[in-house]
C-alpha positions as CSV (number, residue, x, y, z in Angstrom):
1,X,99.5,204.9,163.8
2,X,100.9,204.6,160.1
3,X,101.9,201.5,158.6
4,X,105.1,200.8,157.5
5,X,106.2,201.8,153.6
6,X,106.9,197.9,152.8
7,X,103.7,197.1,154.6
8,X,101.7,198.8,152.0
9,X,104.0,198.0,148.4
10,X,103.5,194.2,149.4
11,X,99.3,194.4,150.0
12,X,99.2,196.6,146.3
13,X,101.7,194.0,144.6
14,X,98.7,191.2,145.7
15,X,95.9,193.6,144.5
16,X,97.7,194.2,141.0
17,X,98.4,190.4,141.2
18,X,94.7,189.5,141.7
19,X,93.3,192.3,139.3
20,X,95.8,190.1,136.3
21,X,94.3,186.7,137.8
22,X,91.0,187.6,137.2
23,X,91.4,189.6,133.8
24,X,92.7,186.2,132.5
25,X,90.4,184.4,130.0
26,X,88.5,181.5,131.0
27,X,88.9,178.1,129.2
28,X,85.4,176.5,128.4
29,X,85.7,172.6,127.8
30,X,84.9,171.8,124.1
31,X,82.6,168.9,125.6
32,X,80.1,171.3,127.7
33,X,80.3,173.6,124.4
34,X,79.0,170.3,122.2
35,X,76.8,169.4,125.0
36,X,75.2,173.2,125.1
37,X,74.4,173.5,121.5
38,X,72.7,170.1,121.1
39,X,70.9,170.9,124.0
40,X,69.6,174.0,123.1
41,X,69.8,172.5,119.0
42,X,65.8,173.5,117.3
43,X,63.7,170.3,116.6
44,X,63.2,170.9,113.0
45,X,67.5,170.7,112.9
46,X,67.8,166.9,115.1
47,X,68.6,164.5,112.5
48,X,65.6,162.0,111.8
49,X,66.6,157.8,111.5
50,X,64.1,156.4,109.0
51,X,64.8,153.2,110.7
52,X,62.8,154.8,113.6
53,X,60.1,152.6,114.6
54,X,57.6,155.7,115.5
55,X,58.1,157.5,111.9
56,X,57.0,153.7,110.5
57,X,54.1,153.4,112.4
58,X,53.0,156.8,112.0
59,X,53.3,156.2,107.6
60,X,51.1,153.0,108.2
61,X,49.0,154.5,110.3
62,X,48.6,157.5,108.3
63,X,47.5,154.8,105.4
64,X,45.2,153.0,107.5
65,X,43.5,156.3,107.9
66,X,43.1,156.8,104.3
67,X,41.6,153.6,104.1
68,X,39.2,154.2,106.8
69,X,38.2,157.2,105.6
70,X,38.4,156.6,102.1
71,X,40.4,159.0,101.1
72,X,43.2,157.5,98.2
73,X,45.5,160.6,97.6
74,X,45.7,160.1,101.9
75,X,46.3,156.7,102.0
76,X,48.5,156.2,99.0
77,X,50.4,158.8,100.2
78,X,50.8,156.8,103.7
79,X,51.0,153.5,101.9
80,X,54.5,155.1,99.6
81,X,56.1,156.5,102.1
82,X,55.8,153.2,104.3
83,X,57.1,151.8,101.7
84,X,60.0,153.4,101.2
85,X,60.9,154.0,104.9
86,X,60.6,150.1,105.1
87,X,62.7,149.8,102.0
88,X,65.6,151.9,103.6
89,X,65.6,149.2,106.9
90,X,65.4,146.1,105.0
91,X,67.6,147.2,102.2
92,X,71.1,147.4,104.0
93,X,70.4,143.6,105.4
94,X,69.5,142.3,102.5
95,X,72.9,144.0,100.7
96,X,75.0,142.4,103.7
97,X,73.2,138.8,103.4
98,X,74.0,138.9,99.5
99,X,77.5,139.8,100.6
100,X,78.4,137.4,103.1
101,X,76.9,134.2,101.7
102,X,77.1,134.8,98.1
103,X,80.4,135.1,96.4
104,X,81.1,137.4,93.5
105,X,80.6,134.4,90.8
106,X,77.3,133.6,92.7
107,X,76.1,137.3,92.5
108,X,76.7,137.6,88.8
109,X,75.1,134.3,88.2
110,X,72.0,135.8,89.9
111,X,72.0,139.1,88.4
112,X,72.4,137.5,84.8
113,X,69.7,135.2,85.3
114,X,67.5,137.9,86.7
115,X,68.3,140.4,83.9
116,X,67.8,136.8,81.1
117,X,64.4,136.5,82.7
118,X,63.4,140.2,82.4
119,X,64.7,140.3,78.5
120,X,62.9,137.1,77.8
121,X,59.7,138.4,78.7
122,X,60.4,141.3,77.2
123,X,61.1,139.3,73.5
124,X,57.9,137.3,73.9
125,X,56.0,140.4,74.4
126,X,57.3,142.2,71.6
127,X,57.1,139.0,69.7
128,X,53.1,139.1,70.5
129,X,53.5,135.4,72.5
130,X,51.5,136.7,75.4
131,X,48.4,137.4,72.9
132,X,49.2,134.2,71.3
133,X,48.6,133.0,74.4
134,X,45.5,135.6,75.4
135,X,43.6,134.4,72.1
136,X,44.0,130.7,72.6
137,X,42.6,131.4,76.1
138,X,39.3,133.0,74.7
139,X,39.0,130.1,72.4
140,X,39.9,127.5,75.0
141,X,36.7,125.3,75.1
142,X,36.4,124.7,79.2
143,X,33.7,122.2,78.2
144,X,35.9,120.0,76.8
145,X,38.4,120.2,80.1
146,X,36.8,117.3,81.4
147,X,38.6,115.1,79.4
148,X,41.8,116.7,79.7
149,X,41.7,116.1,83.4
150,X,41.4,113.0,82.3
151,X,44.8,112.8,80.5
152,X,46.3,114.9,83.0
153,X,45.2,112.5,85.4
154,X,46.5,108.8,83.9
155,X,49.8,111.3,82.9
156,X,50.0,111.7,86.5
157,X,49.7,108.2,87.3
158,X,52.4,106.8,84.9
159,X,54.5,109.4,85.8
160,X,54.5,108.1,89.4
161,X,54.6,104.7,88.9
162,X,58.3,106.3,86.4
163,X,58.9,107.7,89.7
164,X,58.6,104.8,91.8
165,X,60.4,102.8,89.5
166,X,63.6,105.4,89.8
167,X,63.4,105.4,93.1
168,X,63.8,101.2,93.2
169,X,66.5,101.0,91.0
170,X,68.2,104.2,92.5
171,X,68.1,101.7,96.2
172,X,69.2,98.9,94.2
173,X,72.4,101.1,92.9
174,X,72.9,102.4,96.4
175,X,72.7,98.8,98.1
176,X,75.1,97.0,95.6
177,X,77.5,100.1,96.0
178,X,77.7,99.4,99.8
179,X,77.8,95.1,99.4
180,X,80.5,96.3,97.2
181,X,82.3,98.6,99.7
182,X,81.6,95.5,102.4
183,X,82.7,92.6,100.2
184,X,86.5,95.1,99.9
185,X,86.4,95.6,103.4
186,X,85.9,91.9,104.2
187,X,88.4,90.8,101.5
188,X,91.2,93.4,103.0
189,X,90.9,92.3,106.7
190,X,90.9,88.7,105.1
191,X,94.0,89.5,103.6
192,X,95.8,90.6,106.6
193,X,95.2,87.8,108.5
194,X,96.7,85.8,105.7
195,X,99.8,87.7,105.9
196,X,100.5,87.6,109.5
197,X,99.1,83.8,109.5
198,X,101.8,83.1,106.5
199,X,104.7,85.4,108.4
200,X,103.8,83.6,112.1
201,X,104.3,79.7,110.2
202,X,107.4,80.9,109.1
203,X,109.5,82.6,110.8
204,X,111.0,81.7,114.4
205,X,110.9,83.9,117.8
206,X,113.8,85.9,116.6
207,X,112.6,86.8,113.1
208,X,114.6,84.1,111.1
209,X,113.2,82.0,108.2
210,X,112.2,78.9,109.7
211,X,110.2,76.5,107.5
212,X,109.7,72.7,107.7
213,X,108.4,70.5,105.3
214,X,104.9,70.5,107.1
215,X,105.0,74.2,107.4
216,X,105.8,75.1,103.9
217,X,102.6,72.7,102.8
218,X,100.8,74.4,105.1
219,X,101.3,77.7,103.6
220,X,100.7,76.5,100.0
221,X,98.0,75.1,101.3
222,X,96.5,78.7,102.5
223,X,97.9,80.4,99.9
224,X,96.2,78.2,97.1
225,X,93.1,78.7,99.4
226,X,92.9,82.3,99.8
227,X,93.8,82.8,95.9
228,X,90.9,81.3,94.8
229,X,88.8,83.2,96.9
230,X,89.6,86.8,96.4
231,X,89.4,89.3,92.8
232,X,92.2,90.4,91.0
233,X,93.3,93.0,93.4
234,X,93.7,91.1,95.9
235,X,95.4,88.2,94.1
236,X,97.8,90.8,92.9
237,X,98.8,92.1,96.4
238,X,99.6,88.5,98.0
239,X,101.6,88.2,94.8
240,X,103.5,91.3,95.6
241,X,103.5,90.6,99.3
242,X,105.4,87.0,98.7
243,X,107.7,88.1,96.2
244,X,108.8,91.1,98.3
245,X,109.2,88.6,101.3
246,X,111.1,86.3,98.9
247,X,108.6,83.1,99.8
248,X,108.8,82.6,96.0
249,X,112.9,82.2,95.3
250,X,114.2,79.2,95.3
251,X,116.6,79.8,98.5
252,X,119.7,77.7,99.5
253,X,119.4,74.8,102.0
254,X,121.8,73.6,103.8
255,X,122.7,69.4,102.8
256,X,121.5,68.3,106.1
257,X,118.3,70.2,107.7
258,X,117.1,71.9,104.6
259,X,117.7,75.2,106.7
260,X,118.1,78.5,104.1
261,X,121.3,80.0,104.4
262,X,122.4,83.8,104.6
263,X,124.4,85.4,101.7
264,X,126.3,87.5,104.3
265,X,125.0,90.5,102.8
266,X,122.3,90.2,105.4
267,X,119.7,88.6,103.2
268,X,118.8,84.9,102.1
269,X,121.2,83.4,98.9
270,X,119.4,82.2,96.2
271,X,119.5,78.9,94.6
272,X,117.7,78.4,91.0
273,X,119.1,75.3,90.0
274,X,118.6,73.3,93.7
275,X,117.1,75.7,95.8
276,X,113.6,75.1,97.4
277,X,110.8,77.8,97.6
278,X,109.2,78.3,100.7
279,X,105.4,78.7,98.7
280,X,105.5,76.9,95.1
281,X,102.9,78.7,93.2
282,X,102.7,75.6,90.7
283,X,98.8,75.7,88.7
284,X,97.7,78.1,91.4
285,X,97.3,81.0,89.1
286,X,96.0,79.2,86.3
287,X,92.3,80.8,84.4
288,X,93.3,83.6,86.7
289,X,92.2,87.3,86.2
290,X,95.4,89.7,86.5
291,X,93.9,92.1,84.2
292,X,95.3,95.7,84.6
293,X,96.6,94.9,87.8
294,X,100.8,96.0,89.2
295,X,102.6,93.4,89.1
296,X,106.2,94.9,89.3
297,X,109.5,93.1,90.4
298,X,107.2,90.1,91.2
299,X,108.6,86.3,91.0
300,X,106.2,84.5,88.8
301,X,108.9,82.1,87.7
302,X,108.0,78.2,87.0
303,X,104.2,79.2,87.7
304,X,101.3,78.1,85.4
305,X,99.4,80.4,84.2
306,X,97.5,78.4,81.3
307,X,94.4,80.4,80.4
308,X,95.3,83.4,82.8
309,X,94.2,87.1,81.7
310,X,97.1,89.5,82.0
311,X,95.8,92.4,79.5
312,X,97.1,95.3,81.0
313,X,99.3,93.8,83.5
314,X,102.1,95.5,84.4
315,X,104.9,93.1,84.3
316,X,107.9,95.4,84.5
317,X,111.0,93.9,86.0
318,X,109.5,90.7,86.9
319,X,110.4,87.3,86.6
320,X,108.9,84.9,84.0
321,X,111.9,82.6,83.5
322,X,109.9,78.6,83.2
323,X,106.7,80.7,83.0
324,X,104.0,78.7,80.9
325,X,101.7,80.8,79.0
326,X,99.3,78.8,77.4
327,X,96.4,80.1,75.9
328,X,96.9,83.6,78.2
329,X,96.1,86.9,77.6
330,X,98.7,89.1,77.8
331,X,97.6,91.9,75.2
332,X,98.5,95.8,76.2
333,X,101.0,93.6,79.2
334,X,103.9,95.6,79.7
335,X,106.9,93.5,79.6
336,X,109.8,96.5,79.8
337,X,112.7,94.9,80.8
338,X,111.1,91.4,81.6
339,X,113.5,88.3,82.4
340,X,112.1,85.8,80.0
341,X,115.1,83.1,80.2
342,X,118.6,83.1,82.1
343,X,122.3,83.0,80.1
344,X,122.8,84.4,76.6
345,X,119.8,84.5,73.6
346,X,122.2,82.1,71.6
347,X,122.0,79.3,74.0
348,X,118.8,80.0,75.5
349,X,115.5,77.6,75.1
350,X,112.2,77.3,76.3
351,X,111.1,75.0,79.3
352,X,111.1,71.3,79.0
353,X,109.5,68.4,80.5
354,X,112.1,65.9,80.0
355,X,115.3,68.0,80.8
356,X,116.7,70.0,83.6
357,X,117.5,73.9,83.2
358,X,120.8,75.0,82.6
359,X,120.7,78.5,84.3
360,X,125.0,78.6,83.1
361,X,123.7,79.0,79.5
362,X,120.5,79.4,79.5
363,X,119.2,76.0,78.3
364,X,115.4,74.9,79.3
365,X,115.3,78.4,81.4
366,X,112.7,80.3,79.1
367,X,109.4,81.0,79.1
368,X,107.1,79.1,77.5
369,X,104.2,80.7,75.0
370,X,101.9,78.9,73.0
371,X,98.3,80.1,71.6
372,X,98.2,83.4,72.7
């Protein structure tokens, strides 16, 4: 029997369509390609690491045969390659150290000491030092070297005993610089206890100024105690720290408990002519050392300071009104806008023993300065 006619156009249309299938080209993957030639790459072509630990022991051993055998132009040969194969490893470790812990001012500093070292030897020899130095070898007496041990010797020992004294007084420094350090230490904790001592006497539960006769003695009391005992640093912050706190204005009483009253401005009102200070400084500053210390905005009025050094005290905006300077120091003292007295120049006078100050014109309200 005979197939049909479509039968046989569909079985050639798949023939003609397998025929163009297979005369298609063929992809090849770029990776098998790589992988192909190295594989089948010569071994004279494969790239060679010098870093390879094989090649380095073959160059030394290659030298160690020339020296076995004794044959130089061999073992030389071994001994230079070695070392330039080894050079090649160490080289790029050395570049990154220098790199990484060496900064470019470091680097220079090293290269132009290196290259000062190479050009100095290179003066002395064309300078003839080193046969200087070759000719007063030959005639060097060694004979005679005895005795310069002997020189060299007690050199050494004073030398050491130099040595031992440095190292005494450099512990002595070292020790006095930490007593130092302690004594500061001790005198700033001593401090704050004053202050919260002084601020616990005086004031009440609710933070008002609360001091009784009794109380206000006590706190001269601790305050002539503690000022006595401490240097000018710390003399010069309780002084700020009281006159800040206003424990050195006269302040207004009332006429029946001695109570300070309020100004209504929210602070304490201030009484010159019959106030009463809550700490009287009196001749508690007097042969004191103030020198170069801040003493700004500070109350000093009606203190004593006979005999007290103030060179280089800063005394701007403070207070000196009463102020007895006798025999003082005040030399480089800045005294910018200083009160010195109360009411007009005209009317104003020093402080007197016999009369009262006048703070409406100024009388008996100035300072007082004699012998400086």
């Amino acid at each position: 029997m005979t197939s049909p006619p479509e039968s046989s156009s569909v079985s050639s249309s798949e023939a003609n369509g397998k025929e163009e299938i297979n005369s298609s080209p063929q992809l090849i993957s770029p990776v098998n390609l790589n992988s192909s030639q190295e594989a089948v790459k010569p071994l004279y072509l494969q790239e060679v690491k010098s870093s390879n630990s094989w090649l380095l022991l073959t160059a030394v051993g290659v030298m160690g045969i020339g020296l076995l055998l004794h044959l130089p132009w061999i073992g030389l040969t071994g001994a230079i390659v070695s070392l330039i194969l080894s050079l090649r490893v160490i080289f790029p470790s050395i570049q990154n150290w220098f790199l990484r812990y060496l900064t470019p001012e470091e680097r220079e500093t090293l290269i132009g000491f290196s290259v000062f070292t190479m050009s100095l030897a290179g003066v002395f020899y064309y300078l003839g030092i080193y046969q200087i130095i070759r000719n007063w070898l030959n005639q060097f007496k060694y004979d005679e070297f005895g005795s310069w041990a002997e020189w060299v010797g007690a050199l050494g020992q004073i030398m050491i005993a130099i040595l031992a004294v440095y190292v005494a007084w450099a512990q002595y420094v070292i020790s006095k610089d930490l007593t130092l350090q302690q004594n500061r230490i001790t005198q700033q904790q001593t401090i704050d206890t004053y202050f919260q001592g002084v601020s616990d006497l005086v004031l009440n539960g609710e933070g008002m100024l609360e001091d009784w006769p009794q109380e206000r003695s006590i706190a001269e009391g601790r305050t002539a105690a503690i000022l006595s005992s401490v240097d000018g640093i710390g003399k010069a912050k309780i002084l700020r720290f009281l006159s800040q706190s206003r424990l050195l204005t006269p302040l207004m009483r009332d006429s029946r408990l001695g109570r300070p009253m309020l100004d209504g401005i929210g602070g304490y009102a201030e009484d010159r002519a019959y106030g009463v200070r809550v700490i009287n400084l009196g001749v508690m500053l007097a042969g004191a050392n103030l020198s170069n210390q801040d003493l700004r905005w500070t109350d000093l009025s009606e203190a004593n300071l006979v005999r007290a050094n103030l060179s280089g005290c800063d005394l701007v905006k403070a207070n000196l009104s009463r102020t007895i300077f006798y025999d003082a120091n005040l030399q480089g003292a800045d005294l910018k806008s200083t009160r010195l007295f109360y009411g007009s120049l005209e009317t104003a006078s020093p402080r007197s023993r016999n009369h009262p100050p006048d703070y409406a014109t100024g009388a008996y309200t100035g300072v007082v300065v004699e012998k400086l």
